[in-house]
Legacy VTK file of the C-alpha trace (Angstrom):
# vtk DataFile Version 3.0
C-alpha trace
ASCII
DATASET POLYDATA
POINTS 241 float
-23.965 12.475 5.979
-25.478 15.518 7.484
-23.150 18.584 7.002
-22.634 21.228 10.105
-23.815 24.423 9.943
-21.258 27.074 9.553
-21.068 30.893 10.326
-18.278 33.635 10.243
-16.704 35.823 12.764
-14.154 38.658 11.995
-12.137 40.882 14.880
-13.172 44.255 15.144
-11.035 46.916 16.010
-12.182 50.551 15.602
-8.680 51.661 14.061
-9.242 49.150 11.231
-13.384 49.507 10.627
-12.552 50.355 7.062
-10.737 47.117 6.898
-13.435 45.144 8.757
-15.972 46.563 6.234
-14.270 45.207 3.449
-13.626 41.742 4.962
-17.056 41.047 5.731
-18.723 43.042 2.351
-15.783 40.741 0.445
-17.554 37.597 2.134
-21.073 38.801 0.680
-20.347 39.415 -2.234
-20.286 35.374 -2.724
-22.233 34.220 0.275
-25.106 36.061 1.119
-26.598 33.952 3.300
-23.919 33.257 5.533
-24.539 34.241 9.212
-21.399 37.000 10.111
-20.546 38.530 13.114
-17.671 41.036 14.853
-16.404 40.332 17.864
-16.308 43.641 19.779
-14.445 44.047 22.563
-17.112 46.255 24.500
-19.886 44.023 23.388
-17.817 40.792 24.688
-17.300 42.419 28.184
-20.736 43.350 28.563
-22.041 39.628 28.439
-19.449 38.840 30.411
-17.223 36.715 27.806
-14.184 39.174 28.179
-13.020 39.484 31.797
-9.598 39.687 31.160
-7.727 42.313 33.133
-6.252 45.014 30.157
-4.637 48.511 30.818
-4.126 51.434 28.392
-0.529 52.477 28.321
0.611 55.061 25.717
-2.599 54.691 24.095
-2.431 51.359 23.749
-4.304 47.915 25.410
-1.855 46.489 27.666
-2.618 42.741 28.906
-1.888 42.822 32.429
-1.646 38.619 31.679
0.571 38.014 29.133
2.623 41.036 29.790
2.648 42.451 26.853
0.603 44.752 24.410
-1.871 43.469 22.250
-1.539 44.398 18.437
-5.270 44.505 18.221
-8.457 44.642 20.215
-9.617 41.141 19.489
-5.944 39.243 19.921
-7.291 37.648 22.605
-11.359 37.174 22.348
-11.235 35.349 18.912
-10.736 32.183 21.280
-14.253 32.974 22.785
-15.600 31.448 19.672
-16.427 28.321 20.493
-18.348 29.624 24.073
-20.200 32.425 21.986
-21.553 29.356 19.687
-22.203 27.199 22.495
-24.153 30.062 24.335
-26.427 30.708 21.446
-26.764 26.952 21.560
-25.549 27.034 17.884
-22.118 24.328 17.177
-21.304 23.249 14.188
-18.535 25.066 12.807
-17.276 28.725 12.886
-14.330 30.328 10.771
-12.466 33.331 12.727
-10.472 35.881 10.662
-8.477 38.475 11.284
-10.457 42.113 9.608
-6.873 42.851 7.712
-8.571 40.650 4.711
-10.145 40.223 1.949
-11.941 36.740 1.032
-11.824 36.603 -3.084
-13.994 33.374 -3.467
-17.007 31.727 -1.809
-16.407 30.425 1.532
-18.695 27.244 0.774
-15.528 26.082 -0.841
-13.476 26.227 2.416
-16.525 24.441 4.390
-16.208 21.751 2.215
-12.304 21.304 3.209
-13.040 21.160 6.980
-12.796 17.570 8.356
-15.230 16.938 11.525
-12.364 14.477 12.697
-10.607 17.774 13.914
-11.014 20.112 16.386
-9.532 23.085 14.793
-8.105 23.661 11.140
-5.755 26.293 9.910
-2.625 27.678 7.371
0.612 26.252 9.153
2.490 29.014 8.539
6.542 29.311 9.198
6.064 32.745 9.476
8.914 34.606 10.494
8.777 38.477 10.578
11.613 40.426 8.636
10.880 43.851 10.702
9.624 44.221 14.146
7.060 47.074 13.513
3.330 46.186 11.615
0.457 48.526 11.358
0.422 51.888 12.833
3.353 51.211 15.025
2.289 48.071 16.435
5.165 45.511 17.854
5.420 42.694 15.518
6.317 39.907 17.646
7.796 36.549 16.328
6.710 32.622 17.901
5.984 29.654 16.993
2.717 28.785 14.645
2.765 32.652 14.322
-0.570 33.459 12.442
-2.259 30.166 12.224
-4.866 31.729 14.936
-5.474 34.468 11.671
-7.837 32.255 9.780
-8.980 29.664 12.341
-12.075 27.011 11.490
-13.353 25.767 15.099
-15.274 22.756 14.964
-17.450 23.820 18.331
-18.547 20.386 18.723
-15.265 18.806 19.202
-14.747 17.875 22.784
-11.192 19.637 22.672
-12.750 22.595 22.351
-14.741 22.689 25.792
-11.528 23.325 27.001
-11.619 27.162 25.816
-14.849 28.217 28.649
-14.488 32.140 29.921
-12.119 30.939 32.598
-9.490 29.457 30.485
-9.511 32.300 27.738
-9.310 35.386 30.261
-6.499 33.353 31.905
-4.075 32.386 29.690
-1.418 33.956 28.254
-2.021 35.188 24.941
0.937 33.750 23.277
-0.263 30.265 24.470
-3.895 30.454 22.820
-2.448 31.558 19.769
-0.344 28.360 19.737
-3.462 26.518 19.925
-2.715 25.393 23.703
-5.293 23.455 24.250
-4.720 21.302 21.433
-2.926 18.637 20.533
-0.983 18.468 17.280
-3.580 15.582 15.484
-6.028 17.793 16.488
-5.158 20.481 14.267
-6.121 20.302 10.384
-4.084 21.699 7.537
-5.943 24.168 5.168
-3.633 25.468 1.918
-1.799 28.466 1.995
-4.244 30.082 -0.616
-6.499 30.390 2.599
-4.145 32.494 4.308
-2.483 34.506 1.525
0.335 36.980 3.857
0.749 39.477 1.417
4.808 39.651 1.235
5.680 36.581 2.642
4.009 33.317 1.218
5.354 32.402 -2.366
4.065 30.091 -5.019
0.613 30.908 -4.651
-0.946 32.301 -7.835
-4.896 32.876 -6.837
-5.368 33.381 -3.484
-9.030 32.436 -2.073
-8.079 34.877 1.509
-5.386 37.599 1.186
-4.097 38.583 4.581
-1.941 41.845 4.856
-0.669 41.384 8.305
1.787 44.054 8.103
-0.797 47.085 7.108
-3.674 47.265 5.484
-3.638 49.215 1.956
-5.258 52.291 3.729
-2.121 52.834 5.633
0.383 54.980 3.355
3.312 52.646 3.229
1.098 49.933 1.609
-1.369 51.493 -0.788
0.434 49.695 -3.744
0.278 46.638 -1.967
-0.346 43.586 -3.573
-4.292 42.940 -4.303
-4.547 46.727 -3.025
-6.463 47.752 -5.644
-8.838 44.790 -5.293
-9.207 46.143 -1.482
-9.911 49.627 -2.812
-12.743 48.094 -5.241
-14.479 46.450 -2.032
-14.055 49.549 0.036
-14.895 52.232 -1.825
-18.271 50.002 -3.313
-19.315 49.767 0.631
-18.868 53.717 1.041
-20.591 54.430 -1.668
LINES 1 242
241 0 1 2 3 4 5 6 7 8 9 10 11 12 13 14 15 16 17 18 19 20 21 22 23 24 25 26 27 28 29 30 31 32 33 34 35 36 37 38 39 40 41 42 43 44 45 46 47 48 49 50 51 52 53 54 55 56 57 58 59 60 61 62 63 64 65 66 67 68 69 70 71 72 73 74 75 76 77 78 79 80 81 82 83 84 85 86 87 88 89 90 91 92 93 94 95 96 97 98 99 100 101 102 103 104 105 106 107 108 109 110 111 112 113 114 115 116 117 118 119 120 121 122 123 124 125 126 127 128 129 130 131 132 133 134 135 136 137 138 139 140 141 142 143 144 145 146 147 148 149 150 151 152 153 154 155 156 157 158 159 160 161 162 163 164 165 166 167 168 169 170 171 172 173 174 175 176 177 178 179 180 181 182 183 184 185 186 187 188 189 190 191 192 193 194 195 196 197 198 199 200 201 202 203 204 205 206 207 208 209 210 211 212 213 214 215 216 217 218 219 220 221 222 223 224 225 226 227 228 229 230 231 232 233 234 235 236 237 238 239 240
């Protein structure tokens, strides 16, 4: 059986470049070879990927679609995945994270997990939010298959996902892509939890292989003693120096 290729994309947003640096330099430290890319929001809109209408309000990107404002700069343009593969004429599959983590093992042990029956595989979470504040001040919003979109294996080559072109991402609301839309619920593979550690909330999971601190990163004063913070600090402060 010939295995797909497989490559790595991590949000960018220029308030959290620390953390993006340590999410990708956490990936390299066990896979060197694997191909890695940000998805920047200025880079996206350029090649005409990101045409979605946004707004700054209070300092903030306000999506003129969904209503709402968006937490971070790549809430919505992690769903471009599959077209950015398909325009380099690329497929196989491609892992999107969030940049608020750190990967602790090599991620040839998560391609060998994916199932090429599937379109898409994730961490179900049932994540419900105790406080309604993340980040610098962010709204932390509560819905449905909240933060399965945070680590999220495409398989570009599934038919399902043709459905996400530039049209259907820059229209859609943003709370319906991250509930996977598009897909229907056989579609949708189950990784473990210990590939979407949230630091606070899941339980029972001693060695995480992807730690995910969706309420704030260990930078941010309120969570420097974090758990795995001093892991974060290791990977940081090795890619400053």
């Amino acid at each position: 059986m010939t295995v797909k290729p497989f490559r790595v994309f991590i949000g960018f947003d220029a308030r959290e470049a620390e953390a993006f640096a340590v999410a990708r330099d956490s990936i390299r430290q066990f896979d060197r070879h694997l191909m890695i890319n940000g998805l920047v929001l200025d880079d996206l809109r350029e090649q005409g990927l990101y045409i979605r209408p946004t707004q700054k309000r209070l300092g903030k990107l306000w999506d003129v679609i969904s209503g709402a404002y968006m937490a971070t700069e790549f809430a919505v343009s992690r769903f471009l995945v599959p077209e950015i593969v398909r325009r380099q004429q690329w497929m196989g599959w491609a892992l999107f994270m969030d940049c608020d983590m750190m990967v602790r093992t090599s991620l040839t042990e998560l391609r060998a997990l994916l199932d090429d029956d599937k379109a898409a595989m994730c961490v179900k979470h049932d994540h419900r939010p105790m406080f309604n504040v993340k980040m610098d001040g962010q709204e932390q919003t509560s819905y449905p298959r909240k933060n399965w979109s945070s680590v999220l294996a495409f398989n570009c080559d599934h038919d399902a996902n043709r459905t996400l072109s530039v049209d259907f991402v820059n229209s859609k609301r943003g709370l319906d892509l991250h509930q996977l839309c598009w897909l229907d619920d056989d579609e949708i593979g189950e990784l473990g939890p210990e590939w979407n550690y949230l630091v606070g909330h899941t339980e029972g999971v001693p060695d995480p292989k992807i730690v995910h601190w969706t309420d704030g990163i260990p930078t941010l004063s309120a969570f420097k003693d974090a758990e795995y913070a001093d892991e974060f600090f290791t990977v940081l402060h090795k890619w400053a120096a």
